[in-house]
C-alpha positions in Angstrom: -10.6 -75.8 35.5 -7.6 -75.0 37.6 -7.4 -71.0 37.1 -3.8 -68.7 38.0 -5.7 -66.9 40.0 -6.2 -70.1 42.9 -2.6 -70.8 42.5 -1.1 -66.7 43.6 -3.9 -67.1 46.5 -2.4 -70.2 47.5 0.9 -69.6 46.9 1.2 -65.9 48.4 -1.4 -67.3 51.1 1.6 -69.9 51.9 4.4 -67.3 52.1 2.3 -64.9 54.3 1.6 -67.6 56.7 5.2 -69.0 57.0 6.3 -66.0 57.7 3.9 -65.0 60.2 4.2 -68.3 61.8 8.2 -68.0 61.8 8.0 -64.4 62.9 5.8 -65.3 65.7 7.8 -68.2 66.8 11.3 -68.8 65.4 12.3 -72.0 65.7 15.5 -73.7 64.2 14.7 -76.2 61.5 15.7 -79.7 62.1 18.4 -80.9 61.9 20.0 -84.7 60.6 23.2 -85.0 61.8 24.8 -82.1 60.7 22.7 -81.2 57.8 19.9 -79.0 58.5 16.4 -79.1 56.9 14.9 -75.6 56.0 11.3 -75.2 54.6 12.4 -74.5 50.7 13.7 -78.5 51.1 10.1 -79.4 51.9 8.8 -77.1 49.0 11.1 -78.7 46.3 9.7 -81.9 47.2 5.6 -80.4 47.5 6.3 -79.1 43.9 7.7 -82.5 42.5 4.7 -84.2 44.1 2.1 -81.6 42.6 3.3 -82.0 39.7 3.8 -85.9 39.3 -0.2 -86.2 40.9 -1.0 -82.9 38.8 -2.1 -81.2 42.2 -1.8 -77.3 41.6 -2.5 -76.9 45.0 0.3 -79.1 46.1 2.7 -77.0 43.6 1.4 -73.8 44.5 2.2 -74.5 48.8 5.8 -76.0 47.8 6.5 -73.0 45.4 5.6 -71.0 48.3 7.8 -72.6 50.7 10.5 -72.6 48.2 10.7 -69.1 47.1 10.4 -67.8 50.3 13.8 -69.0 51.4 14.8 -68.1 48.0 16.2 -65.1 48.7 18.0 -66.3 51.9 19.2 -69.0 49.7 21.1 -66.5 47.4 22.1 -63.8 49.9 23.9 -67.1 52.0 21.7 -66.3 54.9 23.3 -67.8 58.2 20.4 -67.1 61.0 17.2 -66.0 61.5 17.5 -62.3 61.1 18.8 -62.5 58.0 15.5 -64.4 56.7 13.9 -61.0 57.6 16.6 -58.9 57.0 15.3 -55.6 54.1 17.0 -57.9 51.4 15.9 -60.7 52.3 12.0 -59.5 52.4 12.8 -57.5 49.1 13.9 -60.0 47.4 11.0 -62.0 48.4 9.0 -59.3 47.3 10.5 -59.1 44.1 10.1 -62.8 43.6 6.2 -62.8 44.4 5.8 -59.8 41.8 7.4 -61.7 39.0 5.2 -65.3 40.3 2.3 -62.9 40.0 3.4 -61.6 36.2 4.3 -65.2 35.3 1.3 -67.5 36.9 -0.5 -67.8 34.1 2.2 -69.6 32.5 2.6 -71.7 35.6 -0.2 -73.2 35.3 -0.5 -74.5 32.1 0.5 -77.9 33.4 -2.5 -78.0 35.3 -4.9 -77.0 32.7 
């Protein structure tokens, strides 16, 4: 049985290793002509997948990936500074506290 407790260690495990990663060596995310790919894209699409192959480990690396741009999302980041401006990690933080209050709701698909 797929507990909430797996999914927050996965998904804060994600988030902590993204930005350790990214802190360690920024590099700019791809870019297709003049649309440019940033991890949260690749987290949408980890969470549809989870979901449609009822992976919870799949959902819980994509929700990762996309609520740690989240914040930069909303606060119309522009470089990489701002992804670790003290909004942009509070906000984060704020976003993995309320993940944390609401995983066991999360879940329930996968149980």
């Amino acid at each position: 049985m797929v507990t909430s407790d797996f999914f927050f260690v996965i998904f804060f495990a994600t988030i902590l290793i993204t930005r350790l990663l990214l802190f360690i060596k920024p590099i700019p995310s791809p870019t297709v002509g003049h649309f440019r790919i940033h991890h949260y894209m690749y987290g949408v699409v980890l969470i549809m997948i989870g979901l449609i192959f009822h992976s919870v480990l799949l959902f819980a690396i994509g929700f990762g990936l996309f609520i740690d741009e989240l914040t930069y999302l909303l606060m119309k980041g522009k470089n990489h500074e701002d992804n670790y401006s003290k909004v942009s990690l509070v906000g984060t933080l704020i976003f993995i506290i309320l993940v944390f209050l609401l995983k066991d709701y999360l879940v329930i698909l996968f149980r």
